[in-house]
VMD Tcl script that draws the C-alpha trace (Angstrom):
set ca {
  {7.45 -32.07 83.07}
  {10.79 -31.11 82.66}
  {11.37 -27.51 82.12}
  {14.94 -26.01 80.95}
  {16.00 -22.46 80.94}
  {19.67 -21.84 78.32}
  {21.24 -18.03 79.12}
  {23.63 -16.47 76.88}
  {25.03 -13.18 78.13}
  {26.92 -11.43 75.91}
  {29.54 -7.98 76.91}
  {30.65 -5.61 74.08}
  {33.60 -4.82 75.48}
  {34.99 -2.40 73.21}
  {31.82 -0.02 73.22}
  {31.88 0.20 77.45}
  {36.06 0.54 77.29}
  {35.51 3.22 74.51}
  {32.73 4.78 77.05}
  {35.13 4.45 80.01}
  {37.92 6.31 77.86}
  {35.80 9.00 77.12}
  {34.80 9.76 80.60}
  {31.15 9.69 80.01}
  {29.84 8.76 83.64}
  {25.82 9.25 83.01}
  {26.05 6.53 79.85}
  {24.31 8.74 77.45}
  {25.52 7.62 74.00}
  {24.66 6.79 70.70}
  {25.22 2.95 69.99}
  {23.59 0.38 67.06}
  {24.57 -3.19 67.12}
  {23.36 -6.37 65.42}
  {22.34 -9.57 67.06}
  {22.29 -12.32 64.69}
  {21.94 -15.94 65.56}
  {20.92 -18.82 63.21}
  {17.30 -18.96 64.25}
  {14.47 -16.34 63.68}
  {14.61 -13.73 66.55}
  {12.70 -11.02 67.25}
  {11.58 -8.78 69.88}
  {8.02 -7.63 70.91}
  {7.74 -5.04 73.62}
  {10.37 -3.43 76.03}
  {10.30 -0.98 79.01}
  {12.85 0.70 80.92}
  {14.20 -0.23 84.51}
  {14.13 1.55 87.85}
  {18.43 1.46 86.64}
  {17.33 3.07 83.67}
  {18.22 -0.70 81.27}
  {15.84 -1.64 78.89}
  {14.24 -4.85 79.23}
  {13.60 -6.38 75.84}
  {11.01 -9.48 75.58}
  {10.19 -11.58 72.09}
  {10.81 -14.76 70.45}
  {13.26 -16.83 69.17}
  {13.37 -20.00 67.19}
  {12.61 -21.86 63.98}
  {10.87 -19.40 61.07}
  {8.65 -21.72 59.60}
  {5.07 -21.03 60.53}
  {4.75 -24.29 62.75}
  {8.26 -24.13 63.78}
  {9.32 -24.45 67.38}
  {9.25 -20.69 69.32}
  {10.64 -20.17 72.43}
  {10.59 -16.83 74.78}
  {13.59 -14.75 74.71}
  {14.54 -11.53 76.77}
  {17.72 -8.95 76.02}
  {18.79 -6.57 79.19}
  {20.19 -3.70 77.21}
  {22.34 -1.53 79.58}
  {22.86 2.26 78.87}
  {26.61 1.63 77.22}
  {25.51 -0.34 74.76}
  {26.20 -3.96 76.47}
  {23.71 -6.71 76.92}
  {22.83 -9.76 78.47}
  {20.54 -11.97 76.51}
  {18.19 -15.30 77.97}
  {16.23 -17.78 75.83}
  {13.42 -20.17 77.53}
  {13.17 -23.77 76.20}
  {10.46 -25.81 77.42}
  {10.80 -29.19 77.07}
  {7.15 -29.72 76.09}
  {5.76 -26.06 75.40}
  {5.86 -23.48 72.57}
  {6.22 -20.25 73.88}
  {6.58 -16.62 73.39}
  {6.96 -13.34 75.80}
  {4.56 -10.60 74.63}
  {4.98 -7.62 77.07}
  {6.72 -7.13 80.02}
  {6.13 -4.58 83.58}
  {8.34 -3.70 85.69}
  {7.77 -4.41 89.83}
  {8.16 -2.17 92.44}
  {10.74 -4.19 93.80}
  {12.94 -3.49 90.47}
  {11.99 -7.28 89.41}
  {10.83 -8.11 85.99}
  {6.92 -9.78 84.91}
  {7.10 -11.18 81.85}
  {3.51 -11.60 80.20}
  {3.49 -14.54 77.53}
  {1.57 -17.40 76.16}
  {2.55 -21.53 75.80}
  {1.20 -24.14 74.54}
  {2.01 -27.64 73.53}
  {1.70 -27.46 70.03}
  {3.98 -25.92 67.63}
  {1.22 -24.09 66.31}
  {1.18 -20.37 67.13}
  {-2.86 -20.14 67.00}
  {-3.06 -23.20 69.77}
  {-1.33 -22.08 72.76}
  {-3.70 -22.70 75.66}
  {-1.94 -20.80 78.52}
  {-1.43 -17.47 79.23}
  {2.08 -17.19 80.86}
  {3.17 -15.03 83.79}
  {7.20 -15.31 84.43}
  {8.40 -13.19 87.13}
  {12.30 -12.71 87.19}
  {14.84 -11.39 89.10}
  {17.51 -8.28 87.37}
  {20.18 -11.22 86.92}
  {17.03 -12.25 84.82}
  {16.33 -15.88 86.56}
  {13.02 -16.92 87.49}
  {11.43 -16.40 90.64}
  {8.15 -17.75 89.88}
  {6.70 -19.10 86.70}
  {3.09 -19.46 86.68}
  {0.08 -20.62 83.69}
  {-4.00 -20.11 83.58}
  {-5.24 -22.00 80.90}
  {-8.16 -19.65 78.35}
  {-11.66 -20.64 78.25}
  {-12.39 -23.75 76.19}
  {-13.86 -21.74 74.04}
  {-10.90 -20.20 72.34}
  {-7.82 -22.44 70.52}
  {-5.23 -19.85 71.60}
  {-3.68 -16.87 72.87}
  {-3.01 -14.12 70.45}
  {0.22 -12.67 69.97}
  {-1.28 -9.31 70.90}
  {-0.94 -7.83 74.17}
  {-0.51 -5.21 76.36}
  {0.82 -4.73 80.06}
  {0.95 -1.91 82.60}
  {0.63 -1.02 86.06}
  {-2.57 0.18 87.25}
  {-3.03 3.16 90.18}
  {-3.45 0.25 92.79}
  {-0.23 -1.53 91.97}
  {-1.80 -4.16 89.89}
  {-0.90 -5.60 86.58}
  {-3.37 -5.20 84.21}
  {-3.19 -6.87 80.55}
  {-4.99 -6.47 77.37}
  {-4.26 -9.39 74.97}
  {-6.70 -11.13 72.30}
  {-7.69 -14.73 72.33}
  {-8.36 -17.14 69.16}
  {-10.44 -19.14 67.53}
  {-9.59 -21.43 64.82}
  {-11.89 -21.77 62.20}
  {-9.74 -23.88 59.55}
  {-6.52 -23.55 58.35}
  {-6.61 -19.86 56.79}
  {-9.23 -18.28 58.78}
  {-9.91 -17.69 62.49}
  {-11.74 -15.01 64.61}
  {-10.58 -13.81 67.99}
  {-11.75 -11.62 70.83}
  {-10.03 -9.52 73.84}
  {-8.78 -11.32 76.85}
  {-8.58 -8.84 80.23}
  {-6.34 -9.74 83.16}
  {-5.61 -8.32 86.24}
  {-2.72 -9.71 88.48}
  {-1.16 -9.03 91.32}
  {2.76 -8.03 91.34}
  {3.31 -11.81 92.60}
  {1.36 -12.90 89.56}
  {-1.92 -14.18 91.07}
  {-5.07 -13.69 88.76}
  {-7.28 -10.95 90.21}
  {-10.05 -11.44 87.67}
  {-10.31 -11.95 83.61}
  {-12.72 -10.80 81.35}
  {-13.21 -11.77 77.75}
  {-15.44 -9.50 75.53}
  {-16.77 -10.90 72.17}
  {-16.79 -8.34 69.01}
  {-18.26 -8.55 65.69}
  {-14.59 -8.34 64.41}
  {-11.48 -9.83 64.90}
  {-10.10 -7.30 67.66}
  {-6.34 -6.51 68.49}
  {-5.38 -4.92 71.22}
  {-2.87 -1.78 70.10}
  {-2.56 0.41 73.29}
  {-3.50 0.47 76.73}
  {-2.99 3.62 78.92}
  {-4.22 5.15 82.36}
  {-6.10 7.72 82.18}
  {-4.65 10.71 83.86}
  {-6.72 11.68 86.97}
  {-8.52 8.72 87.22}
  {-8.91 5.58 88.06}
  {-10.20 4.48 84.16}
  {-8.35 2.58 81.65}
  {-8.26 3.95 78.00}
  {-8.01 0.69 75.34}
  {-6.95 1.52 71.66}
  {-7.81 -1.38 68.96}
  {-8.55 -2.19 65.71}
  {-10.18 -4.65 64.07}
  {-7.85 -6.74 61.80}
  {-10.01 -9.42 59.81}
  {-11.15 -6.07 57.45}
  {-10.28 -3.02 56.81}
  {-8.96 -1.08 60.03}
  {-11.25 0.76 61.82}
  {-10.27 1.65 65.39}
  {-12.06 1.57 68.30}
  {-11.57 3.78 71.96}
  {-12.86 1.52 74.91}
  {-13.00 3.62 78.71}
  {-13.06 0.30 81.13}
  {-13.26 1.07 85.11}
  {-10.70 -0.23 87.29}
  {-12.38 -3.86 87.73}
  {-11.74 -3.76 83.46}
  {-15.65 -3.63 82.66}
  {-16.35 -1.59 79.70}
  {-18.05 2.17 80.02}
  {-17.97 3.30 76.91}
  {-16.93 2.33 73.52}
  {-16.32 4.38 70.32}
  {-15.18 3.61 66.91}
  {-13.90 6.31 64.18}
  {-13.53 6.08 60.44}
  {-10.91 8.80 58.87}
  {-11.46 10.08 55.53}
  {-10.36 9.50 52.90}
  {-8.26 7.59 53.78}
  {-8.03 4.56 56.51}
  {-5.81 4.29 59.49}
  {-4.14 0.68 59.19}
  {-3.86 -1.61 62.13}
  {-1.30 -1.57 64.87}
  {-1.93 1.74 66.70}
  {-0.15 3.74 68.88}
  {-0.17 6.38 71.46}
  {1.30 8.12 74.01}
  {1.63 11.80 75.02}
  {-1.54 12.57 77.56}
  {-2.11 16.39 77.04}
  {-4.91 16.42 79.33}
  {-7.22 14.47 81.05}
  {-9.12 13.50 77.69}
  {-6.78 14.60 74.70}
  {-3.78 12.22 73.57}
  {-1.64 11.61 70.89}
  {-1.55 8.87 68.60}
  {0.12 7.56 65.58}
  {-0.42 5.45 62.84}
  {-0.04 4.65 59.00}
  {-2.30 6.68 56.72}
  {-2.20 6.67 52.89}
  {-1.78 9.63 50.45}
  {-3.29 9.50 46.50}
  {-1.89 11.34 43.80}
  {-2.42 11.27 40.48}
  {0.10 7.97 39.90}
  {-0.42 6.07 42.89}
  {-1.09 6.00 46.22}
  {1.70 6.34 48.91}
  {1.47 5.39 52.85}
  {2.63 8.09 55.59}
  {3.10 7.89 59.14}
  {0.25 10.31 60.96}
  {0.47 11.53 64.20}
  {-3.09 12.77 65.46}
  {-4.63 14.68 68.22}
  {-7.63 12.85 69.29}
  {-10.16 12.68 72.68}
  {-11.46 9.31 74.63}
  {-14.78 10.07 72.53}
  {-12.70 8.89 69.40}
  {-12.42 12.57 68.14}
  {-9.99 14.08 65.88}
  {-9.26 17.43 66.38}
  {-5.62 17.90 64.33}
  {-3.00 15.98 62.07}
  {0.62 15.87 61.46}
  {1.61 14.48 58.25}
  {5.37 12.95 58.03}
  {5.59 12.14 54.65}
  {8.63 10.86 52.33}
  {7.76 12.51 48.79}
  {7.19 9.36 46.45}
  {8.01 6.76 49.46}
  {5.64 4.81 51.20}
  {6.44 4.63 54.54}
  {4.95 2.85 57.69}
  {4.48 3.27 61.33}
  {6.19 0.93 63.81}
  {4.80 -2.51 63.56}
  {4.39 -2.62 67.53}
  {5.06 1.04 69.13}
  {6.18 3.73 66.60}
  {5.96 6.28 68.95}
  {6.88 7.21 72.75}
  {7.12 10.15 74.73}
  {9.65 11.49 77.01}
  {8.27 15.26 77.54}
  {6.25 17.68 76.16}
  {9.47 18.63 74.28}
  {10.28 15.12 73.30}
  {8.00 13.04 71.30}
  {9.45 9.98 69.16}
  {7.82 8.68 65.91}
  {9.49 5.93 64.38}
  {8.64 4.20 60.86}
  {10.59 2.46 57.59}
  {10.01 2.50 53.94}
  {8.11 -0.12 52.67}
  {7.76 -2.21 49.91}
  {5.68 -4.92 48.18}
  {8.18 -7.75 49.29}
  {10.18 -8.02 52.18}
  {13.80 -8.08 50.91}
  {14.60 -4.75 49.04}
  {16.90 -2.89 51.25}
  {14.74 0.28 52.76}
  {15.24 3.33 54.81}
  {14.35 3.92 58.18}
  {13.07 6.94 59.51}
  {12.73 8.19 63.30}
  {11.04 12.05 63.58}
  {10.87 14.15 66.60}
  {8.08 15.76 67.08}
  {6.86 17.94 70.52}
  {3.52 17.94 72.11}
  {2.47 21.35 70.17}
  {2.80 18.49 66.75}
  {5.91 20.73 65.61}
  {8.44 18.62 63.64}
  {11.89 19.19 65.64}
  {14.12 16.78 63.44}
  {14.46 13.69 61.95}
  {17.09 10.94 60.87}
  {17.01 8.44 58.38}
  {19.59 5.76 58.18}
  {20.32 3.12 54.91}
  {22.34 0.18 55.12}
  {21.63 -1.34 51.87}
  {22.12 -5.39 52.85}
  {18.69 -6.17 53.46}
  {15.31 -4.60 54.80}
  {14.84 -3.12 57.96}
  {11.42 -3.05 59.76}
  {10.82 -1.42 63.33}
  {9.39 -3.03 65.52}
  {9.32 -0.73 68.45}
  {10.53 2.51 69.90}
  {11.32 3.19 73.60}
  {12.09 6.58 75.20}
  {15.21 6.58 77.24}
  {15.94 8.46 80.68}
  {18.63 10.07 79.36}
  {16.26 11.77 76.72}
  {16.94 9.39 73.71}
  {15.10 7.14 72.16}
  {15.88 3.09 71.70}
  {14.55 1.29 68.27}
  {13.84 -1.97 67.92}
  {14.39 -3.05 64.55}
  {14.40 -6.27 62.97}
  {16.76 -7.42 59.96}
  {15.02 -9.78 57.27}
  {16.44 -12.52 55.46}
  {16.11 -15.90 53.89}
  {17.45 -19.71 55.35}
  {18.49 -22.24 53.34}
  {15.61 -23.53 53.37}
  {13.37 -20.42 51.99}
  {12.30 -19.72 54.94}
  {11.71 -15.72 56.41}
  {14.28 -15.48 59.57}
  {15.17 -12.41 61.33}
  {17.59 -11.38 63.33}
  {17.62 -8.06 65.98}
  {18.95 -4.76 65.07}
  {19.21 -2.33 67.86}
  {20.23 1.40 67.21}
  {20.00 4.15 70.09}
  {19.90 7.66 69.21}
  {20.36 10.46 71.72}
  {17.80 13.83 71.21}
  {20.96 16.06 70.27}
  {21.77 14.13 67.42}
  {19.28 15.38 65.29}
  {17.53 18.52 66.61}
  {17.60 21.41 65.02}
  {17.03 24.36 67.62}
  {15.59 27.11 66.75}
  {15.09 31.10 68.71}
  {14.04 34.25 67.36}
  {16.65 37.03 68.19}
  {17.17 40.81 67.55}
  {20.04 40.86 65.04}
  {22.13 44.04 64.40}
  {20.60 45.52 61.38}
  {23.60 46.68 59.89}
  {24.76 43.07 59.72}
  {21.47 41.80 58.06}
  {23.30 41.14 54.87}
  {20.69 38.66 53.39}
  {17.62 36.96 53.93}
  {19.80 33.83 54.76}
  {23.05 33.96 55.87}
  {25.90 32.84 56.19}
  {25.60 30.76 53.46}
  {27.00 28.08 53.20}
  {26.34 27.63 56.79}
  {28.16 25.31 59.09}
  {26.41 25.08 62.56}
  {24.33 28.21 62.86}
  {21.95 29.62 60.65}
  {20.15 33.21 60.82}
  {16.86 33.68 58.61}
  {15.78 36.92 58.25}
  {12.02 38.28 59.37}
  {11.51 41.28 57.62}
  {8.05 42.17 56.14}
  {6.75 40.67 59.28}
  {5.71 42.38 62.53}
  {6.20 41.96 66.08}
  {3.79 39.27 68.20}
  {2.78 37.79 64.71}
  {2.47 34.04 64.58}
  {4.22 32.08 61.68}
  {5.24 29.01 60.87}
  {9.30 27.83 59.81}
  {9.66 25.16 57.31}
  {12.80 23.24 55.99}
  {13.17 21.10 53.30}
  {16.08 19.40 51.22}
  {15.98 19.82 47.35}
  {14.35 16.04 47.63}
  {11.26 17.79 49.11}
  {12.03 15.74 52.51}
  {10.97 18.04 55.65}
  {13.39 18.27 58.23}
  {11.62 21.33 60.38}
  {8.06 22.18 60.90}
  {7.80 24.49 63.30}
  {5.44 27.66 64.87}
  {7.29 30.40 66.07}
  {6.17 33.98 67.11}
  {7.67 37.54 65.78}
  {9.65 38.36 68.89}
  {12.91 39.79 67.16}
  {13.74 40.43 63.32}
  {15.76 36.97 62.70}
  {15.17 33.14 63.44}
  {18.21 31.55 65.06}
  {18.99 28.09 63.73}
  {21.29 25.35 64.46}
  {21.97 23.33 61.71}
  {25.01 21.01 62.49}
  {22.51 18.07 62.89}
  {21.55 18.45 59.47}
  {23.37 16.30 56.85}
  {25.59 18.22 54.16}
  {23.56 19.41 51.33}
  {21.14 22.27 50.04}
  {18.27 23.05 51.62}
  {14.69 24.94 50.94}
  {13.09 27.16 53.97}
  {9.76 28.80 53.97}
  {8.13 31.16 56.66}
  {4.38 31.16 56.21}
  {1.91 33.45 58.27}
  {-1.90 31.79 57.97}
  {-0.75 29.23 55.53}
  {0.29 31.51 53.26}
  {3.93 32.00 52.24}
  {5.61 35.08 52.55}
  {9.64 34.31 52.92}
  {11.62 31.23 51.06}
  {15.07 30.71 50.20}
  {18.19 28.06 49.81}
  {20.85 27.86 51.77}
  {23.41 25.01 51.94}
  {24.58 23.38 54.73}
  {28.56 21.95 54.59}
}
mol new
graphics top color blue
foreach p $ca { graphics top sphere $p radius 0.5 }
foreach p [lrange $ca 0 end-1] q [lrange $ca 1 end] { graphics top cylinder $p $q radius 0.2 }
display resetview
C-alpha cells in the first residue's frame, strides 16, 4: 500500500510583523482569519501545546456524502500564523477526530479509515503520532469488531492519571441506507500508541459520546452522552480506570429537552461540574432555542441554571465544545443563531461566564456573507479563548462545502468589571452617572444596606443581557467599566431576592 502525506504551511506575515511592531513579546492578541480552499474543510477537536499553539485536527475533502475525506491538522501559533497538513491515503478514507498531547510535547492524533468512501464503513480506528514539525512518527490501525460497519465520527481523547490515553468514540452499524444504530467503543493506549484494552458497551439507543473528563481526586472517569436516534436524553457513566462501567444515570429536564452534543468543563468539586447545552424556550408565538449552562453532580443532578438567551433568536450551543474553562474567573460559552436552512447569514455569540454562573460579558460578531456555525471553543494560556467556526456555502455542483473560520478573542475585550466603592456623597449626583458614560460607570446603591446581597443586571434597549452579576452591599455605589460595551443605550437593574428595587438607562458613547 502506498501511503502519501501533502503539507501546506502557510505564514501570515503581516499579522506577526504587525505583532513584532507593536512590541507584544507574550503573543496575546486578538486575531480572526479565514481559511478557504476549494474542498469542504472542517475542524473537529483541538487542544493546546506544552508552547502554548493550538493543535487543530478535522477533515478535508469532497462535500458530497460519499465523497473522498481525508485527515487534516492546523498548528495555530499565538500571533495568529499557522501551519496546516492534509493526509491522503492512497487507498483509505480518513478523518482525525481528537487529538492529546504527549509528555514529550509530541502530538496523538485519534482518527478512523477505511477503504470505502463511505463515512459509516470505516473499519479502523487510527492512531497517528506526530512530531511539532507535525510529521509522523508512527502511524498505527486496529480494525473494530466484525460486528460493527464503522467508526463513528464521535470521539473523545484525554490523558488519564497513569499517563495513558484513554478514548471514548462510538461504533456503527448499518442497517440500510437511512438508518443505523451504534454503540460506545473504549480504548486505552499507551503514549506510543499500543492498545491497552477496548471495551464496547451495547445501549438500547444510538449513543454518542459528548464529554469525557477525570474525575478530580480519583482515579474514575466521568462519560457525558446522549442518545441521538430520539429525542436527547443524556446519560452520566462513572467507569474505573480499566474503563468498566460503575454507575450509570440518565436525566430528563423539564419542560424542555437538552439536545445532543453536550458539553462540560469547570470541576467545582469532586462531584459538581458544569455543563452546557441547547435548551428551548416557549412563548406564546413560538418556541426559541437558548444556550444553558447547568450545575449538575455525577448522580445526573441538577442543582442550578443559567439561561443565555437572545430575545426572539434561537440560538445554539457549539456543535462540538461550546464551552471551556480557564479559571474559576474564566468560563467560555460559545453558540450562533440558528436557522431552518443553512445559508442565511447569522450571528455568533461567545459569553463569559465565572464558576459562581455570573454573566461577565459577551460579544457577538455579524459578517453578513454567509452562515457561521461553531464548531468548538478552546481556552487559551494567555486567558482567551480560540473559536472554531466553520463558514457554509454551496459548490457548483449543489453541494454543502465549508471552509474554516478562526477568530481569537482575548478576556479584556469584552469584560465588563465591576467593584462596589464608597463614593463621596456630595458627588452622588444621580442614580447613574456620568451619563453618557465613556469607560467608567458609577450606579448608585441607595435604599440598600450594608452586607446585603443583590444582584446587577444590564441590558441593551434590544433586551440582550450583557451583565448578570451578584454583588454584596460593601459601599454606596457599583463601579463599572463599560468601554467593552458597544456604543448605544443601555437598561440596568439591581434586584435584592429577585425582586427589583433600582433600574435606569444610561448610554454608553
Amino acid at each position: 500500500m502506498r501511503t502519501t502525506y501533502r503539507i501546506y504551511k502557510h505564514l501570515q506575515f503581516l499579522i506577526v510583523l504587525l505583532y513584532l511592531l507593536q512590541g507584544n513579546v507574550t503573543g496575546q492578541q486578538s486575531f480572526d482569519f479565514l481559511y478557504a480552499t476549494t474542498a469542504d474543510n472542517i475542524i473537529l477537536n483541538s487542544v493546546v501545546d506544552q508552547d502554548g499553539n493550538a493543535i487543530l485536527v478535522g477533515q478535508i475533502g469532497e462535500a458530497a456524502f460519499n465523497g473522498s475525506l481525508d485527515g487534516f491538522v492546523m498548528k495555530l501559533y499565538p500571533d495568529g500564523s499557522y501551519m496546516t497538513k492534509q493526509f491522503e491515503l492512497s487507498d483509505y478514507n480518513n478523518s482525525f477526530h481528537s487529538v492529546v498531547v504527549l509528555d514529550n510535547g509530541n502530538y496523538m492524533i485519534l482518527g478512523s479509515k477505511g477503504d470505502t468512501n463511505h463515512i459509516y464503513y470505516r473499519k479502523y480506528f487510527w492512531v497517528l503520532t506526530l512530531d511539532q514539525e507535525l510529521e509522523v512518527l508512527s502511524d498505527k490501525a486496529y480494525e473494530i469488531d466484525d460486528s460493527y460497519t464503522g467508526v463513528g465520527p464521535t470521539m473523545k481523547a484525554i490523558l488519564d492519571n497513569e499517563g495513558n490515553i484513554v478514548i471514548a468514540g462510538h461504533v456503527l452499524e448499518r442497517v440500510n441506507e437511512y438508518q443505523y444504530f451504534g454503540d460506545y467503543v473504549l480504548y486505552k493506549l499507551t503514549q506510543q500508541g499500543d492498545t491497552l484494552l477496548s471495551r464496547y458497551y451495547n445501549f438500547p439507543y444510538t449513543q454518542a459520546a459528548d464529554e469525557l473528563m477525570k474525575i478530580p481526586e480519583s482515579d474514575h472517569l466521568l462519560l457525558l452522552g446522549d442518545r441521538i436516534t430520539t429525542n436527547a436524553i443524556p446519560s452520566v457513566l462513572i467507569l474505573d480506570s480499566e474503563m468498566e462501567i460503575l454507575n450509570s444515570y440518565s436525566f430528563q429536564i423539564y419542560p424542555s429537552p437538552l439536545s445532543q452534543r453536550l458539553s462540560a468543563a469547570k470541576w467545582l468539586n469532586e462531584t459538581d461540574f458544569l455543563m452546557a447545552g441547547t435548551r428551548q424556550l416557549p412563548d406564546e408565538r413560538y418556541i426559541d432555542n437558548y444556550i444553558a449552562v447547568f450545575r449538575m453532580n455525577t448522580s445526573a443532578e441538577l442543582f442550578e441554571e443559567l439561561m443565555l438567551t437572545v430575545p426572539d433568536t434561537s440560538i445554539y450551543r457549539a456543535w462540538n465544545r461550546s464551552i471551556t474553562e480557564v479559571n474559576d474567573s474564566t468560563i467560555y460559552v460559545a453558540g450562533f443563531q440558528a436557522f431552518a436552512d443553512i445559508f442565511t447569514p447569522n450571528a455568533v455569540y461567545l459569553f463569559l461566564i465565572d464558576s459562581q454562573m455570573n454573566l461577565l460579558g459577551r460579544k457577538s460578531f455579524y459578517i453578513g456573507d454567509d452562515q457561521y456555525q461553531v464548531w468548538g471553543t478552546l481556552a487559551m494560556p494567555d486567558n482567551g479563548c480560540l473559536m472554531t467556526i466553520s463558514k457554509m456555502r454551496t459548490s457548483d455542483q449543489g453541494y454543502l462545502e465549508r471552509d474554516v473560520y478562526i477568530r481569537k478573542y482575548l478576556r479584556e475585550d469584552f469584560e465588563i468589571i465591576t467593584s462596589v466603592e464608597d463614593y463621596p456623597l456630595n458627588k452622588t449626583v444621580a442614580k447613574a452617572w456620568p451619563n453618557p458614560a465613556d469607560d467608567l460607570l458609577h450606579i448608585s446603591l441607595e435604599g440598600l444596606e450594608a452586607g446585603q446581597d443583590f444582584r446587577l443586571r444590564m441590558y441593551n434597549t434590544a433586551g440582550q443581557k450583557y451583565l448578570d452579576k451578584a454583588l454584596t452591599v460593601s459601599g454606596n455605589t457599583v463601579q463599572c467599566r463599560i468601554d467593552v460595551l458597544p456604543v448605544g443605550t443601555y437598561v440596568y437593574k439591581i434586584e435584592v431576592d429577585n425582586q427589583q428595587l433600582l433600574s435606569g438607562k444610561f448610554i454608553k458613547n
